[in-house]
Structure formats: structure tokens, C-alpha cells
BATI-267838 format. One record per residue (C-alpha): residue in one letter; x, y negated, z negated. Coordinates in steps of 0.001 Angstrom, whole numbers, plus 524288, in hexadecimal, padded with zeros to 5 digits. Layout:
# BATI-267838
AXYZ ...
//
This chain:
# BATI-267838
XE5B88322D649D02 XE62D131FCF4A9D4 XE7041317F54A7EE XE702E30A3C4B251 XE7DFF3125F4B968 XE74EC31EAF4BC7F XE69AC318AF4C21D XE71F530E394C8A4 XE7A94319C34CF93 XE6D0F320E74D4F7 XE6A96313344DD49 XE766B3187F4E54B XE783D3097C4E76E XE81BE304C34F425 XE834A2F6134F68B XE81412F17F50466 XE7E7B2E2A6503E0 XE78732D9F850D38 XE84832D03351268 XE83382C2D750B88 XE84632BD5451AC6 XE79132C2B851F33 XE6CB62BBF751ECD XE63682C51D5184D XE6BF82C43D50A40 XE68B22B5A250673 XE717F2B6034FA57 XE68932AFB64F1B9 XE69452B3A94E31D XE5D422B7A34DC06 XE5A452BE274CF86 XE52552C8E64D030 XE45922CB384CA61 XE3DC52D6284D1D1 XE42FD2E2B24D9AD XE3B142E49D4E834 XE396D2F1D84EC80 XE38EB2F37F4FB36 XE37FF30153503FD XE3ECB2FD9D511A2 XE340C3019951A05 XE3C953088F52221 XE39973183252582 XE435F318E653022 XE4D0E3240952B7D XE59FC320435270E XE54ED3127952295 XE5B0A3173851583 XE633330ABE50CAA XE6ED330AFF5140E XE67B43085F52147 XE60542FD4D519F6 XE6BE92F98F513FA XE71482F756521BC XE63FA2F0FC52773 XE65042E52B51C04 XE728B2E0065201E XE6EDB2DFFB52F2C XE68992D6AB53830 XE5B522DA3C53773 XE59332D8BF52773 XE60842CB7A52A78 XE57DB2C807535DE XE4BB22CCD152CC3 XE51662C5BA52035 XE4E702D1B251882 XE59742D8B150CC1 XE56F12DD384FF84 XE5DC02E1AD4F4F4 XE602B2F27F4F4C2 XE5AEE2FBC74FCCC XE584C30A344F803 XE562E318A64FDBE XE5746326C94F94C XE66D4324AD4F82E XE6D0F3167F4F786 XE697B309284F18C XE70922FF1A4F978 XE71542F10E4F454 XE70392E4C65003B XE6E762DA744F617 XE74972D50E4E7AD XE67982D6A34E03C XE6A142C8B64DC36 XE684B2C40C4E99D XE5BA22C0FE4F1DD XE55B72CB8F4FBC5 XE4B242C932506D2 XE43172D5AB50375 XE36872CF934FCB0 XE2F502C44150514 XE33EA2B6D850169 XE32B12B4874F2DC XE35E02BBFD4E4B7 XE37162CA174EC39 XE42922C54C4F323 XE48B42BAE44E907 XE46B92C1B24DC12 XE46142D02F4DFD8 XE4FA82DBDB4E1C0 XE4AD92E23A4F151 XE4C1B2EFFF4F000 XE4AD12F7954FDA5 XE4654306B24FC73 XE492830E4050865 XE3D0A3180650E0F XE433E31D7E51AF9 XE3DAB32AC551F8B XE48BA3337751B81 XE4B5A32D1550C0D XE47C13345A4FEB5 XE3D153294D4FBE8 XE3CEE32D8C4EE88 XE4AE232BB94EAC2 XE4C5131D844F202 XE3EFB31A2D4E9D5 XE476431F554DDE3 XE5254316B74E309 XE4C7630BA64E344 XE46B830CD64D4CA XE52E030EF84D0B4 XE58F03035C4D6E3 XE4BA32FCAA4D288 XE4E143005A4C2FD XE5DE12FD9F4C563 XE5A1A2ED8D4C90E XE4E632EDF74BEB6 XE5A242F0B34B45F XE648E2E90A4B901 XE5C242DDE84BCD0 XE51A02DC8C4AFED XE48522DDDD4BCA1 XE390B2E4314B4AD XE33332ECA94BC64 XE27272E50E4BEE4 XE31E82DDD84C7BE XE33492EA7B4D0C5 XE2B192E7AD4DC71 XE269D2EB124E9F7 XE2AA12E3FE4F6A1 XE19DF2E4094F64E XE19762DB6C4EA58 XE20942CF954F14F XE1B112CFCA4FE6E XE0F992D8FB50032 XE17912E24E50955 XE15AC2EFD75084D XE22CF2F3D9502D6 XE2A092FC024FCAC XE1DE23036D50422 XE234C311105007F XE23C530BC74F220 XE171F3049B4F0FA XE0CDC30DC84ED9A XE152D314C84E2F0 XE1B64307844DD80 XE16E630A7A4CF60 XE1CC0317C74D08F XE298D310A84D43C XE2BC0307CA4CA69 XE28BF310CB4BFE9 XE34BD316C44C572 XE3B1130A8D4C59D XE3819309434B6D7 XE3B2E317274B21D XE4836314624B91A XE4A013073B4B249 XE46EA30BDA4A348 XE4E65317CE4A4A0 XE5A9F30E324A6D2 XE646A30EEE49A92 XE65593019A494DB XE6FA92F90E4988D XE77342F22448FC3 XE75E72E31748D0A XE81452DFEE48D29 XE847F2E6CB499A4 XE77652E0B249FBF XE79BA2D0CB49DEC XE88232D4574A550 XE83E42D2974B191 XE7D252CA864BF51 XE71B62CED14C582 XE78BE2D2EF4D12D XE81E72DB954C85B XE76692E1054C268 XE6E4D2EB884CCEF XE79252F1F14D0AF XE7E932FF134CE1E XE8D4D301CD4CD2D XE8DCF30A094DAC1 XE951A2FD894E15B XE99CF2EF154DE70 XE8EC62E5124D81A XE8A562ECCC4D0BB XE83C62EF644C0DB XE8A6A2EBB54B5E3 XE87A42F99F4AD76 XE8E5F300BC4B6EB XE98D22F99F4B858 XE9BB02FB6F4A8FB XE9B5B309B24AC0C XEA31C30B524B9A5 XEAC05314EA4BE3F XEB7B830F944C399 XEC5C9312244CA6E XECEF0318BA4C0C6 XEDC88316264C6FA XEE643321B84C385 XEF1AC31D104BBF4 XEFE5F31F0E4C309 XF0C9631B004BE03 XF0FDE30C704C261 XF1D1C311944CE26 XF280F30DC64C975 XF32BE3048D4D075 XF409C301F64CC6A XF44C32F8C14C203 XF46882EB4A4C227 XF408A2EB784CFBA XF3DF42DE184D762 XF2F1E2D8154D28E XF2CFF2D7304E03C XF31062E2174E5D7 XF29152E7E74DA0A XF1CF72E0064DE28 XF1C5F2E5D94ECBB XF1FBE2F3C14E79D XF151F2F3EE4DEDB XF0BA32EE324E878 XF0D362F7EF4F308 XF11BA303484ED58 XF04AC30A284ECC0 XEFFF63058A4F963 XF005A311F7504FA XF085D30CA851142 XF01893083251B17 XEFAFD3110B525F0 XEFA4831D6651DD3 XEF05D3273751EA6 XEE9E132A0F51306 XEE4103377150ECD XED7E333A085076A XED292345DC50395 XEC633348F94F9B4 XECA32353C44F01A XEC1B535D924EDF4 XEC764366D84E2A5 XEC595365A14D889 XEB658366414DB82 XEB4E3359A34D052 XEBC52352634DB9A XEB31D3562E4E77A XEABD7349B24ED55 XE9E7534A174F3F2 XE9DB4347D5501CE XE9968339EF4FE78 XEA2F9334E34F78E XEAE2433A144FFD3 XEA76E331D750B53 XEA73F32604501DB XEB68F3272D4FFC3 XEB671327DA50EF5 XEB1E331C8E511A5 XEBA1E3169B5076C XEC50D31B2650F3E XEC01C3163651C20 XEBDC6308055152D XECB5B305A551131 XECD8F30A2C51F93 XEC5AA3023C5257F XECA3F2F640520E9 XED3D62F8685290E XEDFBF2FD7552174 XEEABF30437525ED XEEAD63115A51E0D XEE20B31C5852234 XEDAC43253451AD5 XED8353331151EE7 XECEB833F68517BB XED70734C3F51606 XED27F357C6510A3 XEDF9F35DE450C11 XEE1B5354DF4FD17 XEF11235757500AF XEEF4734E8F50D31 XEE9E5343F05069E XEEE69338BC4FCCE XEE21D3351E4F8F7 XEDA3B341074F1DC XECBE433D914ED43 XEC42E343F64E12D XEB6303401A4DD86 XEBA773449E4CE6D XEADAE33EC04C754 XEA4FF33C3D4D1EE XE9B81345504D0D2 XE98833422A4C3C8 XE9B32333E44C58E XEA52F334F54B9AC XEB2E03353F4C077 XEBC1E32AA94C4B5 XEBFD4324654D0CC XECF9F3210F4D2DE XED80F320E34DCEC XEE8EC321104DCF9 XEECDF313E74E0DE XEF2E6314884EF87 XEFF4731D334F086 XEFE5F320AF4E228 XEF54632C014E8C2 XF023F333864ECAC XF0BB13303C4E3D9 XF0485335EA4D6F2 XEFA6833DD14DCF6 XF0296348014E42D XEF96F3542F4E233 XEF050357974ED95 XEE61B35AE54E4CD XEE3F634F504DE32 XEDC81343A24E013 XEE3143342D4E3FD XED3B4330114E345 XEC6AD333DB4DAAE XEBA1332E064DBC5 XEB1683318E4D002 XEA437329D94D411 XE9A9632A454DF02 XEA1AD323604ED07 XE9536321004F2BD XE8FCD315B64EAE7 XE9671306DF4EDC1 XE9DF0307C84E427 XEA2A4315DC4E55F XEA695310824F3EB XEAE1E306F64ED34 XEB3FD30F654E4B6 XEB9A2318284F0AC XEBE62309C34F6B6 XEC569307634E99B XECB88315BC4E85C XED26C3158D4F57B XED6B63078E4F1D1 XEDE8D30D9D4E991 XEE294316AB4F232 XEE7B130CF44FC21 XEEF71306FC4F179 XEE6E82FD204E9D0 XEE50D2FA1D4DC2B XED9F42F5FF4D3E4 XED7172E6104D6F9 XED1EE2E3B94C860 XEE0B22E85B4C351 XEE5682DB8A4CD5C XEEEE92D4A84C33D XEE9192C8234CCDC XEDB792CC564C930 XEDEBE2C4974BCA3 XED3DE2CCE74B5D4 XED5112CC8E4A8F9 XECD0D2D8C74A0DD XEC4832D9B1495CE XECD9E2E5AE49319 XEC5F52EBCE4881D XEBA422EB4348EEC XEC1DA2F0BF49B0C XEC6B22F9E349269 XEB76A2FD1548D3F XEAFE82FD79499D9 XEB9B0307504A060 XEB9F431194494E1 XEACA7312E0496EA XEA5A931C5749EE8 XEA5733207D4AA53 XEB47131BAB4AAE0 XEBA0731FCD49E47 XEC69A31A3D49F7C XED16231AEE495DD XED7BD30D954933E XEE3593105449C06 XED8B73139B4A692 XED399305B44A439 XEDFCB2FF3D4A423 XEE4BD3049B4B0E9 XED7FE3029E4B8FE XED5832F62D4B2FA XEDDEC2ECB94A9CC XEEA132F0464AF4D XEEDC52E7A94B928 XEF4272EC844C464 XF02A92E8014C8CC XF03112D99C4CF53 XF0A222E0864D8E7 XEFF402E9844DDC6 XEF7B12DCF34E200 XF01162D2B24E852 XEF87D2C7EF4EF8B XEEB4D2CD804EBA2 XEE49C2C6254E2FF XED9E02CD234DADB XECD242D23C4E2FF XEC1372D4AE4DB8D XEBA882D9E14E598 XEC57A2E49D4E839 XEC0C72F26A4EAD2 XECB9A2F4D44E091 XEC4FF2ECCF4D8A1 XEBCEC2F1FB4CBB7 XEADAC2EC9C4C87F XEAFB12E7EC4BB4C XEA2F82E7824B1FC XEA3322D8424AB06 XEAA5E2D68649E50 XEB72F2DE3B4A1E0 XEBD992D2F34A693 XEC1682C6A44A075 XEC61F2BEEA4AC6E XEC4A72BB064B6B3 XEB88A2B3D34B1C7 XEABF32BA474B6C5 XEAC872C6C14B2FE XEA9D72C5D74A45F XE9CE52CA994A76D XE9B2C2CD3F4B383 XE9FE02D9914BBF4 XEAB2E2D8F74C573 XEA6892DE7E4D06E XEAE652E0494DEC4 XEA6842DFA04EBAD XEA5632EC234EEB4 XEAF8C2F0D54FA53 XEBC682EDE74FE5F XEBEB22DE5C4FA82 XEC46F2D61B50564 XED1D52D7A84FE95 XED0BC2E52C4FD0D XED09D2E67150D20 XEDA592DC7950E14 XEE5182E3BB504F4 XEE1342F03050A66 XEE3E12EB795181D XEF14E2E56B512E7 XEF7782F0B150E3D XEF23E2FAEA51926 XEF0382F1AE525EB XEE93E2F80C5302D XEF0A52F5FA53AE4 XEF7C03001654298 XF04A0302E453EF2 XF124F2FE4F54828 XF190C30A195457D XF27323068B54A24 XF2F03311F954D2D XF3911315F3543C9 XF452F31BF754ABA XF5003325FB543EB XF5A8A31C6653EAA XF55843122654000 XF5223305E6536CE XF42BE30093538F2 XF42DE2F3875315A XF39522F1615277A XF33E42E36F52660 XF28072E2455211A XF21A42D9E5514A8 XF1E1F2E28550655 XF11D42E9CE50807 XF14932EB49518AD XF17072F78151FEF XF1FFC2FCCA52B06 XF1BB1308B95327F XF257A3109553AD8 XF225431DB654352 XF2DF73286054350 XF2ED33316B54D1E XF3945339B354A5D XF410C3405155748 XF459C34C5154DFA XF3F53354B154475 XF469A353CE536F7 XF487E34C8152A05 XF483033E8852B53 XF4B2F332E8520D1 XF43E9327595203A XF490731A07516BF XF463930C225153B XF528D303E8515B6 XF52A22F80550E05 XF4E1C2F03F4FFDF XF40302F5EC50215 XF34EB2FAB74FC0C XF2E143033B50480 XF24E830F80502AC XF26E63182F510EE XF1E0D3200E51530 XF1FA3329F55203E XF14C132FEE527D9 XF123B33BC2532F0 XF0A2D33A8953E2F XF02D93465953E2B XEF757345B254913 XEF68533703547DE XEF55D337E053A3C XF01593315252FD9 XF02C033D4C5268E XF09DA3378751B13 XF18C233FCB51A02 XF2183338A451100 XF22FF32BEF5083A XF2C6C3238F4FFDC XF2999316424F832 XF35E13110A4F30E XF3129305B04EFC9 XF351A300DC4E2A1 XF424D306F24E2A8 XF4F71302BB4E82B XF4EB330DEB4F207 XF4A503108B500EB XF3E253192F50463 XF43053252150C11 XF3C4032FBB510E5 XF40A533CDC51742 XF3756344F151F77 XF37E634FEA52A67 XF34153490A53754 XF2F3C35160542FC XF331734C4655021 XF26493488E5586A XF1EA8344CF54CB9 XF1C1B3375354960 XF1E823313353CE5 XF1B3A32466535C4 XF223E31B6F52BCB XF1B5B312F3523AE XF2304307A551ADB XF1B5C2FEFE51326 XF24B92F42950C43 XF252C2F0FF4FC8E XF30382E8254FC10 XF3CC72E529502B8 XF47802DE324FA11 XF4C412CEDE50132 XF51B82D51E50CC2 XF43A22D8515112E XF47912E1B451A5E XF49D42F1F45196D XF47C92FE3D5257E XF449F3094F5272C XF4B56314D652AFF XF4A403232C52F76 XF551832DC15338F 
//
């Protein structure tokens, strides 16, 4: 027998939808009764799933009114349509209002047989999910008379006798697992967001490590409490961030592929814009983000990530990791997964722990559904990732997202309210949500920096709201020690940089925020280099006003 996760994981399934704006994606909602199998008709090489995937959201499938539901090769199945929602793949009548358009690919350089294999498997996946019999698989032929899927045709029997081996050799699912869910939840494996109920009951997901809550002095302010807490993981603004893949020991190593998918992770928090950069190093003592791929391999390990600055305050060894991803980067979800992991990185925490969420658990079944494999988590490990809720503080004037990147998909039944969810799954859009960008952009603007120049002696005023930075350059006109303080009722963390070939190579640091107590730092300054100063503001008492100073 073959378990619904294993032959769901073989589709290799992406999600690549056709906008709801354009014209060839009518939107209307059907139930479907038959599955269409197509062959593209297209031998020019390269016209794999990804080019076709590109062809159906352009202007000539729009001009020709054409779309249909997944397309298939030797490698990918990529999704265009909700299998609950009409294609144009069939002629005018049942084929394209009660059937599932499946197109397989047949360009000169593809392994035929394993996109035929493909699409049976995607075939037997719908049959399942769907109650679709088999006697409801059918050719493009069988609605119109066209001679298609033509590479398929004269072996058809062959194929669905596939399709059917395939199909019976599919482990039962349970009843009550299979009543949970919509049609459109049903048909899709776990490999990104909208996707099958069964695998959701048996995800992997982020496993936070626990660190000790920093501790501020007693009988401090509430609000000067409040802004501590809400920016004291957050990096200051403008800093370049190091990543490097570990590989010792060898159970850490990642493939080519899924370093490339943590990449582009990288460059999509980038590219938003943000302020902070992120650059590769090879040397793990350079960096303060090190990546594992514990697990991976074996699709049994954990992914986790230290929460923002918490990377260099507990993790201090060279050697060991900030960040591990223990499943396969390459799938939608496994790209959100890397999205979520440097989230953390930059300094966010999980949306579903939102005290505004107002989510209010099912704990036992919470409890139930995450000591089960493949997570295996303790009840602390539950309680951290999941029922606790995070301080108020950490999420002043953001009201809960659902669609956050740091967001969890929650199978139905684990939570009680808000109404909705009793049954059905809680699942984010996949990608970063609108308030994800708009957060990230808050705390790390883009903009270039007015470094103001900071001279020996004297005060630079610092006048900014909570959560705001000040950036100053020093260039020192002797070589020696130097002091640098904040003056004032302020809660600062102050961060001093070295210009080293146009790069800011991090030298020295104090937070003193939380304490009644200035942050000072002392560092050797070389005359003729260049140095920067960044401030970012916690809290300043009534007076509202501190400096800066440097002799």
C-alpha cells in the first residue's frame, strides 16, 4: 500500500495560478465529475510545465480563451486553476463545466514515460480526493472528437490500468478525516498553501528554540516596558546580514537546490525593498545567520530559526547553527518555509501566538495533533509554538493577519474561535501577506541613510519617535581608543560599524535599554577609515530628548 503523503509528494506539485483579472479564469464554481486528459501538442524543446505555465497567464491563452486546470512533465505538476473552478479545455459543454483539464507535456527533450507516470499519479490523487470512478477518466477525444492526448490515445487502456493500480494501492483514509473538508481543499498535496486535509494532520512545522524572556529592571514604567519589548529583538536598521550554509557535520550539508531556495528567500525579503542587506560568506565566523539542513534528507528533521538578534546573543559558537531546515525548499511550501525562517531572523514572531488574534484553542487536541508524527513534540514544544501567546508588546498596532508568512496552516478542529474553523483548515495565502511587506518595510525602510557627521566632543541630538533610527558617520583624525555614550532618559541599543571596501563590517554593540543606564561603547579608531553609528530609539522618559556623544 502507498500512504495519500507519499504519492502526493512524487506530484512535485508548485502552484502558479491564472490571475482572477484576467479573462481566461471565469471564476465560476463547479463540482467536478470527470478528469480530461490532454497532451499539449507542443514538440518545440523546452515547452516543459513551467513554459506552459507561463503561456496560460499571457495574452495569447486570453486572446484564445483557452486555461485548464494542471499541467504535467517529467519533473513538476503546476496548478493554474482551484479544481472547483471552471476551465476552457473541453469544447463548450460537460468537458469544461464538470471536468478536471489535465495538460501532459510531450516536448522533444522530456522522459515521456515519467510525465505519463505523472499524470496517473495526479489522475489517481483527484480520483481519491474527489470520489471521481474511473470510468470518469477521459480523453480530450471523448468530448470533442479531437485527436488528443494523441501521444496517449492508442495505449489509453494501458494508462488507466495504471491509473487504477495507483488508485487501489492507496491506504485508506479515514472517515472521519474525509467529511472534514471542501472540494477545493481536497486535490491538493501539502507541498504549498490550499492544500489536503491528511497532510495537514501530519505536517512538519517551525519549532522555535526556547530562549530566556531578557530581563529589565524592577518596577519599570508599563510603557517604557511596552516599547522595550517590542523592539528589542529587531536588528538596527541598514545592517548587513551574514549567511553562511554549514557544512560539518556532514548531517547538516544541503544540496545545491535547496541552498538556491534559501537564496531566493533572501533576495525576497530584499526585494521588497527593505533596508537590511543580506550577504553569502563562506567563513561560519563571519556570519550571524548559520544554516543546517539537519533532517532533510530523510525528510524527518525540523525547521527553526532564532528570532532576530537572539541569533548572537545565545548562539555565540561559530560552529553552530541560528537556522535548520529539515524538509525539501523546493516545493511551495518548502519556499514558504525559507520566507518564514528568515522572518524570524529579521525579528518576527509567529502571527497565530498574536494575543489580537483572539484565537482561542481546542488545547487538547492542539496538544494531540502535534505529539504526533512527523513533529513529535513534547507539551512544552506545543505550548511555545502554539498556545502561548506572545507579549502584547511584540505586536503594537498590528492587528492579527491570517495570511502572515508567520502564520501556521491549521488542520479544522484545533480551534474553537474565531468561528469557521471548527472544521475547516486555516490556511494563509501562500507568500508574504500585504502586512507582512508593510511591517517589514517599517522597521528596515529602504531608503538611504543621512548619515550626519559626528564630531569629537561634541553632542548630536537625538530626536526621533520609539522604533526610529539616527545614523551618524565618524571619521576619526587620530588613531586610538575612543568612547562613545548616549546622554539622556533613553533606551537605545547602539550599534557601531567599519567601512571596509564599501562594506559596514559590524565592530561593537550595546543595548541598554531596560536599565537606568547609558549605552557606551569603546573601540580603537584608525584615522582615514570611515565609520558608522547606528541608534535606533526604545523610549525616552517626558523630556523626549537625549545625544549622542564621542571623545
Amino acid at each position: 500500500m502507498t500512504s495519500r503523503k507519499d504519492l502526493g509528494a512524487r506530484l512535485n506539485l508548485e502552484i502558479d495560478l491564472i490571475p482572477e483579472s484576467n479573462s481566461n479564469r471565469p471564476g465560476t464554481k463547479i463540482t467536478p465529475r470527470f478528469i480530461t486528459i490532454h497532451n499539449t501538442d507542443n514538440r518545440s524543446r523546452g515547452a516543459d510545465a513551467h513554459a506552459h505555465a507561463r503561456y496560460i497567464k499571457g495574452a495569447d491563452a486570453q486572446k484564445r480563451q483557452v486555461s485548464w486546470h494542471y499541467t504535467v512533465d517529467d519533473r513538476y505538476c503546476i496548478k493554474h486553476l482551484p479544481v472547483n473552478e471552471k476551465g476552457w479545455h473541453a469544447g463548450s459543454g460537460k468537458g469544461n463545466s464538470e471536468s478536471i483539464g489535465i495538460e501532459t507535456c510531450m516536448h522533444e527533450d522530456i522522459d515521456q514515460k515519467e510525465a505519463n507516470q505523472r499524470a496517473a499519479n495526479l489522475t489517481a490523487i483527484l480520483m481519491y480526493d474527489l470520489n471521481i470512478p474511473l470510468e470518469n477518466v477521459v480523453t480530450h477525444k471523448y468530448w470533442t472528437g479531437k485527436n488528443c492526448p494523441r501521444l496517449l490515445l492508442g495505449e489509453w487502456e494501458s494508462f488507466k490500468d495504471e491509473v487504477k493500480s495507483i488508485y487501489n494501492s492507496i491506504e485508506p483514509r479515514p472517515e472521519a478525516i474525509a467529511n472534514l473538508f471542501s472540494e477545493e481543499v481536497l486535490g491538493e498535496w501539502f507541498t504549498g498553501h490550499g492544500k489536503e486535509d491528511e497532510s495537514l494532520e501530519h505536517q512538519a512545522f517551525c519549532n522555535a528554540p526556547v530562549v530566556p524572556e531578557r530581563p529589565l529592571q524592577e518596577n519599570i514604567d508599563p510603557n517604557r516596558a511596552f516599547l522595550v519589548r517590542f523592539n528589542e529583538k529587531k536588528w538596527v536598521n541598514h545592517t548587513v546580514l551574514h549567511y553562511c550554509f554549514l557544512d560539518t557535520p556532514i548531517n547538516w550539508r544541503g544540496e545545491a537546490k535547496q541552498k538556491q531556495a534559501v537564496r531566493e528567500a533572501f533576495a525576497t525579503w530584499k526585494g521588497l525593498p527593505i533596508g537590511l542587506e543580506f550577504v553569502e560568506v563562506n567563513d561560519p565566523s563571519e556570519a550571524e545567520i548559520r544554516i543546517g539542513f539537519e533532517g532533510l534528507s530523510t525528510n524527518s528533521g525540523g525547521s527553526w530559526s532564532y528570532v532576530g538578534r537572539d541569533a548572537i546573543d545565545y548562539v555565540t559558537n561559530p560552529q553552530e547553527r541560528t537556522m535548520n531546515f529539515g524538509w525539501d525548499l523546493t516545493t511551495s511550501y518548502g519556499r514558504d518555509t525559507a520566507l518564514h525562517e528568515i522572518g524570524h531572523a529579521l525579528g518576527f514572531p509567529h502571527e497565530h501566538q498574536n494575543p489580537l488574534a483572539g484565537i482561542v484553542w481546542d488545547e487538547e487536541a492542539v496538544y494531540r495533533t502535534f505529539a504526533a508524527p512527523p513533529n513529535n513534540w513534547p507539551r512544552q514544544t506545543t505550548y511555545h509554538n502554539i498556545i502561548r501567546k506572545i507579549s502584547a508588546n511584540l505586536v503594537e498596532g498590528s492587528a492579527w493577519d491570517k495570511d502572515s508568512i508567520m502564520h501556521y496552516q491549521f488542520p479544522g478542529g484545533l480551534i474553537i474561535s474565531p468561528s469557521g474553523y471548527e472544521t475547516q483548515p486555516l490556511i494563509p495565502e501562500a507568500g508574504l501577506s500585504p502586512t507582512d511587506i508593510e511591517e517589514a518595510k517599517r522597521f528596515y525602510p529602504a531608503k538611504t541613510p543621512n548619515h550626519l557627521q559626528l564630531q569629537p566632543y561634541l553632542s548630536a541630538i537625538i530626536d526621533v519617535d520609539p522604533g526610529e533610527q539616527l545614523d551618524f558617520t565618524i571619521r576619526p583624525e587620530q588613531t586610538r581608543r575612543y568612547t562613545i555614550e548616549t546622554i539622556g532618559d533613553l533606551d537605545t541599543v547602539m550599534v557601531l560599524f567599519e567601512d571596509i571596501n564599501g562594506t559596514s563590517t559590524h565592530l561593537d554593540g550595546d543595548d541598554d535599554s531596560g536599565f537606568d543606564r547609558n549605552a557606551r561603547i569603546t573601540a580603537r579608531l584608525t584615522k582615514g577609515n570611515t565609520y558608522y553609528l547606528r541608534v535606533r530609539l526604545y523610549y525616552a522618559s517626558a523630556s523626549g530628548k537625549g545625544a549622542v556623544v564621542f571623545w
